[in-house]
Every structure is written in C-alpha cells, then in structure tokens.
C-alpha positions in Angstrom: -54.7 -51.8 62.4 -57.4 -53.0 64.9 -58.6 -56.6 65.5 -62.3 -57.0 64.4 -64.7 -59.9 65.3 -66.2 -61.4 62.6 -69.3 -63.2 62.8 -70.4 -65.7 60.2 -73.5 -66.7 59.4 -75.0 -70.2 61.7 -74.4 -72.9 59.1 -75.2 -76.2 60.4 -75.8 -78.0 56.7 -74.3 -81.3 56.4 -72.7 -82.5 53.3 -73.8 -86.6 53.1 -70.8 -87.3 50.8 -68.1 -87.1 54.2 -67.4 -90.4 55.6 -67.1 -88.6 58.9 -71.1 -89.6 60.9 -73.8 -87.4 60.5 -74.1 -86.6 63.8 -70.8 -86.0 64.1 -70.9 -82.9 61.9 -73.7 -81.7 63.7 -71.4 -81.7 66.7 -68.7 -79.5 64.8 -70.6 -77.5 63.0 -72.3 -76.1 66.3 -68.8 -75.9 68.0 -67.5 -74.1 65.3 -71.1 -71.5 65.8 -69.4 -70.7 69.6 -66.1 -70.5 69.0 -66.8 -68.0 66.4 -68.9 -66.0 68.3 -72.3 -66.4 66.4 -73.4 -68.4 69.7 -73.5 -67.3 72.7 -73.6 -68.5 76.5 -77.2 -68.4 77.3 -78.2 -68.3 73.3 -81.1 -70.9 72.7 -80.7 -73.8 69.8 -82.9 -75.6 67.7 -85.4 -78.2 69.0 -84.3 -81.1 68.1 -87.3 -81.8 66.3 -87.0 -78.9 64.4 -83.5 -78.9 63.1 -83.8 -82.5 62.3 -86.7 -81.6 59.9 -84.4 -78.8 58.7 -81.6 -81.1 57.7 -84.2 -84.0 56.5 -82.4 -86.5 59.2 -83.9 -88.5 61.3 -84.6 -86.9 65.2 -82.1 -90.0 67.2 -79.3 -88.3 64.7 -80.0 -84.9 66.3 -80.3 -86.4 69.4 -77.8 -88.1 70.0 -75.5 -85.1 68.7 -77.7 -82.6 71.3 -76.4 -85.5 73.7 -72.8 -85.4 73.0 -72.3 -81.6 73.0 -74.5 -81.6 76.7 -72.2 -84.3 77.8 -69.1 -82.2 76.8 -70.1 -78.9 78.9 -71.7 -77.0 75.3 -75.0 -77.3 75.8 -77.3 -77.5 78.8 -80.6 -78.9 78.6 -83.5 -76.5 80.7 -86.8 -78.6 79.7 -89.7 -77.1 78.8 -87.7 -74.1 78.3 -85.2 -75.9 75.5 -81.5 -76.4 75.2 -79.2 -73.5 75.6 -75.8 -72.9 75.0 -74.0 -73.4 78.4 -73.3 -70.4 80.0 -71.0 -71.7 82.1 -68.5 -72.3 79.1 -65.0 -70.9 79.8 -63.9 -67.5 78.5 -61.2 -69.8 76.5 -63.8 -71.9 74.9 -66.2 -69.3 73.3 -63.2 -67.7 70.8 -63.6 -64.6 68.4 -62.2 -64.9 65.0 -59.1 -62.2 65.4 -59.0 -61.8 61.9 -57.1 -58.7 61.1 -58.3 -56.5 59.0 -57.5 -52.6 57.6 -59.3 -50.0 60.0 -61.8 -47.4 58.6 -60.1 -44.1 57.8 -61.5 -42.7 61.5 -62.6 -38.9 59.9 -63.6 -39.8 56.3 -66.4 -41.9 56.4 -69.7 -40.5 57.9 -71.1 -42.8 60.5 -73.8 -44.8 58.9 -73.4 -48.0 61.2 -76.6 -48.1 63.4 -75.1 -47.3 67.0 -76.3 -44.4 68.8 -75.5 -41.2 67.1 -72.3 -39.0 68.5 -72.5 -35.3 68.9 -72.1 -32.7 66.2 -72.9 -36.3 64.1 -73.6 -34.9 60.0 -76.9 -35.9 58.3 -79.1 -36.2 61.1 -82.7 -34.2 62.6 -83.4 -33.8 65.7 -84.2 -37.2 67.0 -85.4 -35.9 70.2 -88.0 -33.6 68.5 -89.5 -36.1 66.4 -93.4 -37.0 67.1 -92.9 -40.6 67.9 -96.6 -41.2 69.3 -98.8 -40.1 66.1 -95.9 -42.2 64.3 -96.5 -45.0 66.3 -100.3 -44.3 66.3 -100.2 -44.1 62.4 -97.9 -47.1 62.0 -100.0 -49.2 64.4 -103.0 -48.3 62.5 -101.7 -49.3 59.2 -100.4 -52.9 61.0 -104.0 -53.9 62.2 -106.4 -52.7 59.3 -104.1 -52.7 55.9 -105.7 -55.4 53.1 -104.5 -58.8 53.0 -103.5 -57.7 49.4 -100.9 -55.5 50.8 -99.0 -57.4 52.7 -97.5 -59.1 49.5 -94.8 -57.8 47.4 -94.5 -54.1 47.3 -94.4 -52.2 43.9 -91.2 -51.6 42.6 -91.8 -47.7 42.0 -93.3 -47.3 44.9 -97.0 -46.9 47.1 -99.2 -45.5 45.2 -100.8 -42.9 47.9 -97.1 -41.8 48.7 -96.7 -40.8 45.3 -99.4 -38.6 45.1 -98.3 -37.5 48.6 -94.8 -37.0 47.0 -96.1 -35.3 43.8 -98.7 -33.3 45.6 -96.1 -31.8 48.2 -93.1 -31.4 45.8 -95.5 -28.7 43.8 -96.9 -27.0 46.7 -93.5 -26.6 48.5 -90.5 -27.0 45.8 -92.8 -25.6 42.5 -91.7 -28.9 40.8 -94.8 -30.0 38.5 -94.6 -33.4 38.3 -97.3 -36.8 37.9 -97.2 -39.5 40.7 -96.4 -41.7 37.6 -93.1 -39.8 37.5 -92.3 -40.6 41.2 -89.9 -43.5 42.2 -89.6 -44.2 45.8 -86.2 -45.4 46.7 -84.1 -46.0 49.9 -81.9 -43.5 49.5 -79.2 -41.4 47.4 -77.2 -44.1 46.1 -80.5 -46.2 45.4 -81.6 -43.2 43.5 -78.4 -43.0 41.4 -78.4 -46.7 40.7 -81.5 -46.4 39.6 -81.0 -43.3 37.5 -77.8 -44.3 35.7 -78.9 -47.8 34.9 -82.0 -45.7 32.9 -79.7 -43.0 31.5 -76.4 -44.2 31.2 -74.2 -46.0 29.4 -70.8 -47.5 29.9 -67.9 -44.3 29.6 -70.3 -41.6 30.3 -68.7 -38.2 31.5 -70.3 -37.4 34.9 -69.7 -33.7 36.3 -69.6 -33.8 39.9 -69.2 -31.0 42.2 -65.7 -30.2 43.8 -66.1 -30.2 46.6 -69.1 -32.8 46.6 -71.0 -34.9 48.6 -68.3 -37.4 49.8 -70.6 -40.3 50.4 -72.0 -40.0 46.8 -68.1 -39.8 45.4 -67.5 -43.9 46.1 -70.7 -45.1 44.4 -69.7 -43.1 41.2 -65.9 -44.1 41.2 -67.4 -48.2 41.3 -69.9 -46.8 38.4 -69.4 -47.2 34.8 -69.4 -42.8 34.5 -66.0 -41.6 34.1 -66.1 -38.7 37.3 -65.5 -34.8 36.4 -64.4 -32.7 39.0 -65.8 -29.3 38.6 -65.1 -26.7 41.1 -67.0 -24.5 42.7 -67.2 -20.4 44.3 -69.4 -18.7 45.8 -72.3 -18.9 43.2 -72.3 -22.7 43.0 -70.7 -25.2 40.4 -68.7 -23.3 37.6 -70.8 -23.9 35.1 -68.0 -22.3 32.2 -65.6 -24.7 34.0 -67.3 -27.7 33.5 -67.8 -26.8 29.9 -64.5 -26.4 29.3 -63.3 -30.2 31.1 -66.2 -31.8 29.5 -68.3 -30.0 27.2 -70.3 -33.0 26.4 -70.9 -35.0 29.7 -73.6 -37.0 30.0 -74.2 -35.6 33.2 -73.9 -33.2 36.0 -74.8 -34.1 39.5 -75.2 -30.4 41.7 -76.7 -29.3 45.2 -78.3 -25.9 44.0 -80.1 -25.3 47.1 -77.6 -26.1 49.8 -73.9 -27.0 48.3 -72.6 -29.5 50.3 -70.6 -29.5 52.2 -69.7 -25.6 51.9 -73.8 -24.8 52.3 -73.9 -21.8 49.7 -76.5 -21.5 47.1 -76.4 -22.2 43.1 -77.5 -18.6 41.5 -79.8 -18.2 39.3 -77.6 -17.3 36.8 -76.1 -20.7 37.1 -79.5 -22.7 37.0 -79.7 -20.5 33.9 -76.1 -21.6 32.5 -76.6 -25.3 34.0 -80.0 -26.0 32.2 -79.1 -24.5 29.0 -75.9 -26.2 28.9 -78.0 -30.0 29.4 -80.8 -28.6 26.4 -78.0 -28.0 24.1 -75.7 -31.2 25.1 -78.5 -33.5 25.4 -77.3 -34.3 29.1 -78.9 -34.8 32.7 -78.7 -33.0 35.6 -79.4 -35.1 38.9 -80.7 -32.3 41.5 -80.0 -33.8 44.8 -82.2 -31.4 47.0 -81.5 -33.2 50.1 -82.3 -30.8 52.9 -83.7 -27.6 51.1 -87.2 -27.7 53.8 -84.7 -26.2 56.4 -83.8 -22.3 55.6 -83.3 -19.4 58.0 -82.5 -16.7 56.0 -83.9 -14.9 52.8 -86.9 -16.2 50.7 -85.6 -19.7 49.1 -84.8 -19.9 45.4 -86.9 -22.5 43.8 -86.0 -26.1 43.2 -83.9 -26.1 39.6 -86.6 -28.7 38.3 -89.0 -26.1 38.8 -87.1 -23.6 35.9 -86.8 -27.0 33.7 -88.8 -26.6 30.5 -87.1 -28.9 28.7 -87.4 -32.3 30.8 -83.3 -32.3 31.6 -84.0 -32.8 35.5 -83.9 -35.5 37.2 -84.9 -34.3 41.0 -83.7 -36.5 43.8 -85.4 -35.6 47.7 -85.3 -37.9 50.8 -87.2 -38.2 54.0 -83.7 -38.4 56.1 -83.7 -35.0 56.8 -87.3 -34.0 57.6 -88.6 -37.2 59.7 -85.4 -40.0 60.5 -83.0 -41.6 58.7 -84.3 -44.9 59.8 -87.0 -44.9 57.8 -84.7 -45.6 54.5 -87.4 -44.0 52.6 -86.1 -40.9 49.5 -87.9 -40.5 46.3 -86.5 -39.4 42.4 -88.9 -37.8 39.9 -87.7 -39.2 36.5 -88.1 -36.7 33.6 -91.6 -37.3 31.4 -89.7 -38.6 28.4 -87.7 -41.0 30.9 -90.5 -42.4 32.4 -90.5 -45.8 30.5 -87.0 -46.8 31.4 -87.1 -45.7 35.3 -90.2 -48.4 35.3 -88.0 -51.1 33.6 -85.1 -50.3 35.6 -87.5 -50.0 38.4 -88.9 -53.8 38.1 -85.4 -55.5 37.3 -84.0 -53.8 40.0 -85.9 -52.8 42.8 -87.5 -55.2 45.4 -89.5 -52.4 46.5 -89.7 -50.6 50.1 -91.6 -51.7 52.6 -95.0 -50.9 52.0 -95.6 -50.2 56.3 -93.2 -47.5 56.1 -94.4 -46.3 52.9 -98.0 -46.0 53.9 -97.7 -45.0 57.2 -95.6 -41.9 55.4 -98.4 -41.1 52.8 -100.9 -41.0 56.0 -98.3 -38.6 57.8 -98.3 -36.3 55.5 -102.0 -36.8 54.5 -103.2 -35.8 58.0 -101.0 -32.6 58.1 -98.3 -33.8 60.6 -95.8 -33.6 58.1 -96.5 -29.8 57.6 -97.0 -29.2 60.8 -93.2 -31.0 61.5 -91.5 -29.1 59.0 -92.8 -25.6 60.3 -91.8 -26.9 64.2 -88.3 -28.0 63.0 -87.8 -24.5 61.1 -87.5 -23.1 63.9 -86.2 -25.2 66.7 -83.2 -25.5 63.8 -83.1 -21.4 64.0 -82.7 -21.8 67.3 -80.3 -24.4 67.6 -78.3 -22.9 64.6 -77.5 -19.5 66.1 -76.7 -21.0 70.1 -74.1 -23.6 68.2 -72.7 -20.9 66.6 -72.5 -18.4 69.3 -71.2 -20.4 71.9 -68.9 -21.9 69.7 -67.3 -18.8 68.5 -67.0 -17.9 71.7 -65.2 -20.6 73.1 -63.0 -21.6 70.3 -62.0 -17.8 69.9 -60.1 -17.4 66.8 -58.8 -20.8 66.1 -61.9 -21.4 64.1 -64.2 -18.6 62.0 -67.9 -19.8 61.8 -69.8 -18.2 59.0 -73.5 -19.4 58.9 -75.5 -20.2 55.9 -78.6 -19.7 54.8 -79.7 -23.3 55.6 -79.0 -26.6 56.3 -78.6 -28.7 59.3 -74.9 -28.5 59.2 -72.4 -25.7 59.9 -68.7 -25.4 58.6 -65.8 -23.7 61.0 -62.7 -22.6 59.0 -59.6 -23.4 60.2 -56.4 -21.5 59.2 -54.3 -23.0 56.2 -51.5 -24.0 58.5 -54.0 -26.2 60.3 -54.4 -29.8 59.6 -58.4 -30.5 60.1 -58.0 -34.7 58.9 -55.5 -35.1 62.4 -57.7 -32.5 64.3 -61.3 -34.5 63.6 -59.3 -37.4 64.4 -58.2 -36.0 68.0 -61.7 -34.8 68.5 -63.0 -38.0 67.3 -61.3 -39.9 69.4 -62.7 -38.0 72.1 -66.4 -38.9 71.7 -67.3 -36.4 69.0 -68.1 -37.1 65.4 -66.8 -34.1 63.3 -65.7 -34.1 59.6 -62.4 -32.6 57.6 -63.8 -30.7 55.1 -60.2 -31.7 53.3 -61.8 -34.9 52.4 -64.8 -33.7 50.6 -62.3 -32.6 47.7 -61.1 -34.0 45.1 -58.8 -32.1 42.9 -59.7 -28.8 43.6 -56.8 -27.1 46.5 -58.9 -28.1 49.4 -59.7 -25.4 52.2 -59.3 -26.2 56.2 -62.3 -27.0 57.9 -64.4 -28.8 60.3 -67.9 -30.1 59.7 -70.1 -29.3 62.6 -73.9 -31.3 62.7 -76.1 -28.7 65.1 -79.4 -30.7 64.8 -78.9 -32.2 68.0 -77.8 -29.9 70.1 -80.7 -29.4 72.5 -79.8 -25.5 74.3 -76.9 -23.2 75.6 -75.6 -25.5 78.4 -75.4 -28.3 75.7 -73.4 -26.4 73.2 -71.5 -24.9 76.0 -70.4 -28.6 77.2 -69.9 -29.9 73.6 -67.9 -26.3 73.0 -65.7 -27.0 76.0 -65.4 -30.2 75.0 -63.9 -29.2 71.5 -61.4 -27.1 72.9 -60.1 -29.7 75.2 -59.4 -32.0 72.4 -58.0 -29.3 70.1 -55.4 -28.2 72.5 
C-alpha cells in the first residue's frame, strides 16, 4: 500500500442557505484549497474583483475575506502583481490528503500516465527521431491561417481532409479499399471499440478475443456488455477451429493478424481464410486491430485482412501512436459499407470529436509527403535498433533469457525458462528504473509462457543497449 496525494478540484462556491457569513466561507473554502494541496506557496488567487463577479457577491465580501486570510499569514498581497498564496506558510500548514489507497499492480499495467517515458517502455516510437520542426511549422501554419468556421465544434467522424488522407493511404499501403465516408477518426483503441460495439452490439454478445491478447484492451471488454472468449493461439495466429468450437456463433472476434501481440507472430493466410469465412457464415465481426503493421524487417508483408474481405465483415482499426507520437491521441476505424449508418449515429451521440488542430495539421503531414518520408526513415532506424537490442542483449544476459526476433514490430519478447517467475522479475527490474512487462499477464486462461516484454524503439545505439543490458542483469541477479 502507498500513500497517494489527492488533489481536488478548487471549489470556492458558497451555499447562501449556511448561517455561517459569506465571507467566512470564502475564508475556509480557500484554506481547505492549501491544506489539500491544490494551492500552493507562491500560487496566484483570484482578483478580487473577479471572484466576487464569479460568486455574484458584492467586492467588500471578497475583500474583507482576502483581508482576513493576509492577516492570518495565507495570503500575501504583491500589488500590481496580485495576491499570492504565502510562501512563507509552514511545511505543517500546507497538508496533503494521506488518503490510502490500493497501489497499481507495479508490472501489469503499461505506463500510460504522462511522465517521461522509462527505458525498454512498450507502445512507444522513437521520440528522439521524430521531425518536430515541420510539425511545429505545419501546426503553426494551421494556428494562424485556419477559417473562423473551424475553430468551432469539430465533426464527430472526423476532418474531412484526414479522411481522405486516411482513405487514400490505407489503399496505397494496407490494400484496404475503402470511402473517407467509411473513415471514423477516434482517440484511440478503446475509443474505437466504444464506438464499434455501441454500432454492432448488443447486450450478451460472445466476443472472441485472442489468448494471449492485448492486455490493455482485455479491461475495457470485461466492463463491456460482450461476454469475453478466450481463444488461444500457435504459431499461425488465433485458432480459428478453437474458437469455433467455444463459441461457434460469437458476435465477434477481435485479432492482431499482422503482428500478434504480444507474442509478434503473424496470422496465416490460411487463417484470414478460416477467420473471414467463419464471420460470412455466422453473420459476426471481426475488429482488425492493425496497430503497428508500417514497421517490418523481414519478408514481404501479408496484406491487411480487410483487404481479402469481400463480404464487408471487417471492421479495421489503425492509429497514429505508432508512426508519429502517442501524444497526438489521434487512431482511425473503417466501419464496413453496410455499417456506415450506425457508426454516424453512434458517432454524433457519442463523440465530441478530436481536435480539429491536430487533425489538420495530420492530413497536411501526410499531404506534403512527410509522413512517407517518416515511415521509410523509421523502417530502418527500427532495423537498426532491433538487431543492436537483440545482440547485445543476448549477449549479456547469456542464457537466462532466449530472444527470438520477429518479423516486425516495435517490441521484442525474451523467454525465460518455466521455472522462472517473470511478474517478480519485471517487478525487480522495474523497480530499478526500467519499464519491462510479464508476458504472464497478457493471458488469460490459456497456460501462460515466461517472458519479458522488451520496447527497443528507444534505444538510440550499442553503448545504450549495452548500459540498459548491464543494467538488466544487475537487477536480475
């Protein structure tokens, strides 16, 4: 168990039916701001003027409270430049909530919590390769010279020019023939499956999920109204015959065919066969979640599964994570043609839209060739990366771990022996600065296998891997 600030949000409403003086509340309410921690020593207040319009008072009520909280050491008035929280307060006097509250399993969860990444950290490019100045160039652009119009709401489905973008690229590069129409840009995975199952589902719904699967996926599904169906998988993907046999008639079945994750093979094309006869003849949908298929090293890619769908059971889910920054919040689904209609409703009652700056300042991106021109770069600085990591490594960590690369991705997997515990060993290498994964976790009734997931991305050349290597070892032993 840890202790864990909490910080509230600044409420400084007054309720008029207390007998205890207007100003009065004032006074605690702004007490209770510092003790809790959502003020700070230094931190500025409200004018006066200002918060007395706010609370529709008259300005001697919030004077004379400003007055009383100065007087008793909590405020410090600077003139021109305002009133400020003293910061001479006593340590004592400015408390944190010590509310105590259950720690975050420390190698389950994949850091999502906007610090600065760790090393080996999953689901991330390489930030440091990232062309920041035409981003900031195309972004700045858009800023000064968009329309009036478009700084209002933002369409639900999307920005128009990023769906042809989308639409355009998808059958260039994946083979997937699709209209902008049938584009939906989203803010990610689980935005995408909200969106998706509150157009195809209903309540009960028999969902066939890959074991083992994308484990940050697995938590939105369970709170879901689908009913989850493990099906395992080998080295050829999800068992197709499997799934049939736990639930011949789900509604759905949710796969990674170009890069399983976590394990990183591909689905053959025997199973896209299997898989996309099975949804024609049970009237089911298969999400697609092609999150990372731009990055391969080996072999000529197989094509996107949408691309072999001639019977609109597809639903194809990419994201812009992988190939620019996760920052951007930016992914996009293409709804089958004969689903079009609901994904629009859906779209409306439940999207506020993305913001139409990032949007926009994508569509341009790509329009001028960068994007192209970032994906080729990345290809190989990946290659690169990818076979240094694993070298080095190998080499270090000798035969405690066996490192068999993939085909793609931007993660790598490092087997560890049965009699190995990989959930306590991420936690001691965790706890040393790095961010590594049990691959234990990902499963979910499948017998899970030993392993440690590995993010390379990041790792800028030999001495780096060499020092993060090293660093491994230490922790292991």
């Amino acid at each position: 168990m840890t202790l864990a600030a909490q910080k509230p949000e600044l409420d400084l409403h007054i309720d008029r039916t207390l007998e205890l003086p207007m100003y009065q509340q004032i006074c605690q309410r702004f007490k209770t701001a510092i003790e809790q921690g959502h003020l700070h020593p230094g931190d500025r207040v409200p004018a006066a003027r200002a918060l007395a319009a706010e609370l529709n008072l008259a300005r001697g009520t919030v004077d004379m409270a400003y007055r009383i909280l100065t007087d008793e050491g909590y405020f410090q008035v600077r003139g021109a430049a305002g009133t400020i929280v003293s910061p001479s307060l006593p340590q004592p006097t400015v408390l944190k909530s010590q509310a105590v509250l259950p720690e975050q399993p420390s190698a389950v969860v994949i850091e999502h919590n906007g610090k600065a990444p760790r090393p080996l950290q999953l689901g991330l490019p390489a930030l440091d390769a990232f062309p920041r100045k035409v981003w900031n160039r195309l972004v700045t652009h858009r800023l000064r010279y968009s329309e009036p119009m478009r700084f209002g709401y933002p369409h639900p489905a999307g920005y128009d020019q990023l769906r042809e973008r989308i639409a355009t690229y998808l059958g260039v590069s994946r083979g997937v023939a699709c209209l902008p129409e049938q584009v939906f840009v989203t803010t990610g995975l689980r935005n995408t499956l909200e969106l998706t199952l509150s157009s195809l589902s209903t309540p009960g719904d028999a969902f066939w999920f890959e074991d083992p699967g994308y484990i940050l996926a697995r938590p939105f599904l369970q709170n879901e109204a689908v009913r989850l169906v493990p099906v395992p998988v080998d080295e050829d993907g999800m068992m197709v015959e499997e799934g049939k046999r736990r639930e011949p008639y789900a509604k759905f079945a949710m796969v990674t065919p170009s890069h399983q994750s976590p394990l990183g093979m591909m689905l053959s094309l025997e199973r896209r066969m299997a898989l996309l006869e099975w949804a024609d003849q049970a009237g089911s949908w298969i999400i697609e979640d092609d999150y990372d298929s731009e990055f391969r090293y080996q072999g000529r890619p197989l094509p996107a599964l949408k691309s072999l769908d001639r019977n609109d059971r597809v639903v194809y889910s990419g994201t812009f994570s992988k190939v620019m920054f996760p920052g951007l919040r930016l992914a996009y689904v293409v709804a089958p043609i004969s689903a079009v209609a609901r994904f629009n409703a859906v779209a409306n009652n439940l999207n506020a839209g993305c913001p139409y700056l990032l949007q926009a300042s994508v569509a341009d991106f790509m329009a001028d060739g960068h994007f192209a021109r970032h994906l080729k770069k990345m290809r190989s600085l990946y290659a690169e990366r990818r076979l240094v990591t694993q070298r080095v490594f190998q080499q270090v960590l000798g035969d405690r771990v066996r490192i068999d690369l993939r085909p793609g991705g931007l993660h790598m997997l490092a087997k560890l022996a049965d009699h190995e515990n990989d959930v306590l060993l991420a936690e001691q290498l965790n706890l040393a600065g790095l961010s590594v994964y049990p691959l234990s976790r990902w499963y979910i009734q499948a017998k899970p296998q030993q392993g440690l997931l590995l993010g390379f991305a990041n790792v800028l050349d030999e001495n780096d891997a060499m020092r993060l290597a090293l660093r491994l070892k230490e922790a292991l032993q």
